[in-house]
N, C-alpha and C positions, 0 to 999 in steps of 0.2 A: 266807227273805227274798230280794226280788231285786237284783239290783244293776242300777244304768244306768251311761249314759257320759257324761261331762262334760267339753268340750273343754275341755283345756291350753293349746295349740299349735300351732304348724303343726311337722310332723316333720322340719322344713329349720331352723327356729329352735335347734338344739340340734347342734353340732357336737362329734364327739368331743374327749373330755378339755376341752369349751369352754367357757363359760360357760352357767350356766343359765338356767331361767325359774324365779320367784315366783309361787305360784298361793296364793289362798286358799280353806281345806275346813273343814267344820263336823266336830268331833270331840267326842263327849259332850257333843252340843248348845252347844259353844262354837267362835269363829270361832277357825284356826290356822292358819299360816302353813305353807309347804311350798315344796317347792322338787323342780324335776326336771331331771337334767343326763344328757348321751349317755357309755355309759363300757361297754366292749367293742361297740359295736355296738347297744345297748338304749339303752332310756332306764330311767335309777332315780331315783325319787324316796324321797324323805323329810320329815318332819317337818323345818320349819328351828327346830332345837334342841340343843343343845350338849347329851351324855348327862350332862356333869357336872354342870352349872346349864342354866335351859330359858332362855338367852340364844340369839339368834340369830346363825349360822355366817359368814352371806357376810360379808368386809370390804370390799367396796362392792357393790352393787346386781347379784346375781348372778354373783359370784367368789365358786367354790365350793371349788375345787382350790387345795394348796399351791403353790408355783411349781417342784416336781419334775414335777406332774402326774400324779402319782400316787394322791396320797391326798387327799381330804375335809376342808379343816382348818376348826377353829373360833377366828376371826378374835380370842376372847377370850381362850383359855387355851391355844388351840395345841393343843389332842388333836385326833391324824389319827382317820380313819375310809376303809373302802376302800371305792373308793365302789361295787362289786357287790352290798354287804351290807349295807355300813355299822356291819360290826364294829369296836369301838375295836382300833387299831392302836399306840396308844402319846399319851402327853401322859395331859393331868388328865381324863379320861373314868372311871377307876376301873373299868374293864372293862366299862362302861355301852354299850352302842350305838346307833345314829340308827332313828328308829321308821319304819321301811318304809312306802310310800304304795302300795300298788297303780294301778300304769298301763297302758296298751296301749296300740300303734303300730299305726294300721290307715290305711290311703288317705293316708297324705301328714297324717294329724295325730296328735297323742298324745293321748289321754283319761284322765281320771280316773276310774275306777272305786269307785261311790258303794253306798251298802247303800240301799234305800228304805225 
């Protein structure tokens, strides 16, 4: 199967440990929500889904980071997640983790990386 690319953003839109972008991706033919923030140098994206319950993470429109800036928090239950992985880190995740989006950073934009 091939994969294409599908613009996200522009690669200046995404400042480390900073606030994200909201993109929408079709997953088992249903529309979902996702989110991609800059955290070492990359960009990682995720499913925006709480591992515990599938409620959505930002508390407001693209605040993704706790206020340490460290970790991934969900705005509902408060389980961190880090955000290189998106391993739960601690709170009500239940050892559950954030569903990795496949992305890439190429010319000054970030893409989404699609199956055809």
């Amino acid at each position: 199967m091939a994969e294409r690319e599908r613009l996200i953003c522009a690669a200046s839109d995404l400042v480390e440990l900073g606030r994200g972008v909201r993109f929408e991706l079709m997953r088992f033919g249903q529309p979902q929500q996702a989110f991609v923030v800059r955290y070492d140098g990359q960009p990682r994206a995720f499913l925006n889904q709480c591992g515990h319950v599938p409620v959505e993470l930002d508390w407001q429109e693209g605040e993704f980071f706790d206020y340490s800036r460290l970790y991934l928090i969900c705005s509902t239950h408060g389980a961190l997640y880090h955000p290189a992985s998106g391993h739960c880190v601690g709170g009500r995740c239940a050892g559950r983790g954030l569903i990795p989006i496949p992305v890439v950073e190429r010319d000054g934009h970030v893409y989404l990386m699609e199956k055809e």
